[in-house]
C-alpha positions as CSV (number, residue, x, y, z in Angstrom):
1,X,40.8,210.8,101.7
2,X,41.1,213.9,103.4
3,X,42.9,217.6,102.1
4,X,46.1,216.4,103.6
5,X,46.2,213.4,102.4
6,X,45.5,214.4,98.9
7,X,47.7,217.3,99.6
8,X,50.7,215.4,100.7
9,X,49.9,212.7,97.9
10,X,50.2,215.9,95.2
11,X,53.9,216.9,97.2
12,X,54.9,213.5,96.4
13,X,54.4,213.0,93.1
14,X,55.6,216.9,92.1
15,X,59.1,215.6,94.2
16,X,59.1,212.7,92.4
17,X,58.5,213.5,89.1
18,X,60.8,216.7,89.5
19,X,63.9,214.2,90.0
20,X,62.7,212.0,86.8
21,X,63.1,215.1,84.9
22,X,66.1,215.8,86.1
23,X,67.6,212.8,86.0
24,X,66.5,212.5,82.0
25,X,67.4,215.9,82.0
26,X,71.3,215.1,83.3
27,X,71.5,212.0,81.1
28,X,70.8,213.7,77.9
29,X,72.9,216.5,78.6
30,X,75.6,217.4,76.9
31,X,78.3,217.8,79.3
32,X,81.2,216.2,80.8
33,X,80.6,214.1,83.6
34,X,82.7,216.4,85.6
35,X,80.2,219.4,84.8
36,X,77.6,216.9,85.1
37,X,78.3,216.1,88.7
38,X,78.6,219.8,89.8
39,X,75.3,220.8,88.3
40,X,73.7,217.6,90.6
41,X,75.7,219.4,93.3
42,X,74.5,222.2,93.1
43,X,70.9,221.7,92.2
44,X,70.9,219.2,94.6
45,X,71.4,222.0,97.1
46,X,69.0,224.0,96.1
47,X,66.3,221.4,95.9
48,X,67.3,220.5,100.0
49,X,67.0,224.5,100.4
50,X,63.4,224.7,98.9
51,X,62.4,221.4,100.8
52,X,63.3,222.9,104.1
53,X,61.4,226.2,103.5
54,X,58.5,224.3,102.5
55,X,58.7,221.9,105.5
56,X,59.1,225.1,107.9
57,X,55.9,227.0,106.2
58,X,54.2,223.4,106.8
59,X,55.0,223.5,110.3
60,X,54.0,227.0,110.8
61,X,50.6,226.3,108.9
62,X,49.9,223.6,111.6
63,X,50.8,225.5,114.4
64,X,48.7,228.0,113.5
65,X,45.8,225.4,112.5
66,X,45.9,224.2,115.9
67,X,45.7,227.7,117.2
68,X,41.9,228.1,115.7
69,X,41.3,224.2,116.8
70,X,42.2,225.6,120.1
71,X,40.4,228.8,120.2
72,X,37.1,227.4,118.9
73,X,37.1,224.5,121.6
74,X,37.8,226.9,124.2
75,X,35.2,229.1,122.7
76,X,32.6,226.1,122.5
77,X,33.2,225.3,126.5
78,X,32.9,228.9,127.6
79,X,29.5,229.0,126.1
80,X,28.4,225.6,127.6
């Protein structure tokens, strides 16, 4: 298993354990089911904000990766 596999594996089981908690968290609460409901709103929200900034810093982290693949082929065939 490689770093992004292990890596990804890690993402997915912080995600899915952060909703368990949540979840037990919302259940045991004690609110009304109205107040209940806008607190999943809203965290729900902010979970799809912090998602989306982490998939965008992923992105940029490949791009860049491949940048240095790039640049050390092309350096590799220049000196060939």
């Amino acid at each position: 298993m490689d770093n992004r596999e292990s890596g990804m594996g890690f993402f997915i089981g912080l995600l899915t354990g952060a909703v368990i908690g949540a979840a037990l968290g919302f259940l045991y609460a004690p609110r009304t089911g109205k107040e209940t409901r806008e607190l999943v709103k809203e965290r729900a929200g902010e979970v799809r904000e912090k998602v989306s900034e982490m998939a965008e810093k992923s992105r940029e982290a490949a791009v860049e990766a491949r940048k240095r693949v790039e640049e050390k082929l092309g350096h590799k065939e220049s000196a060939s």
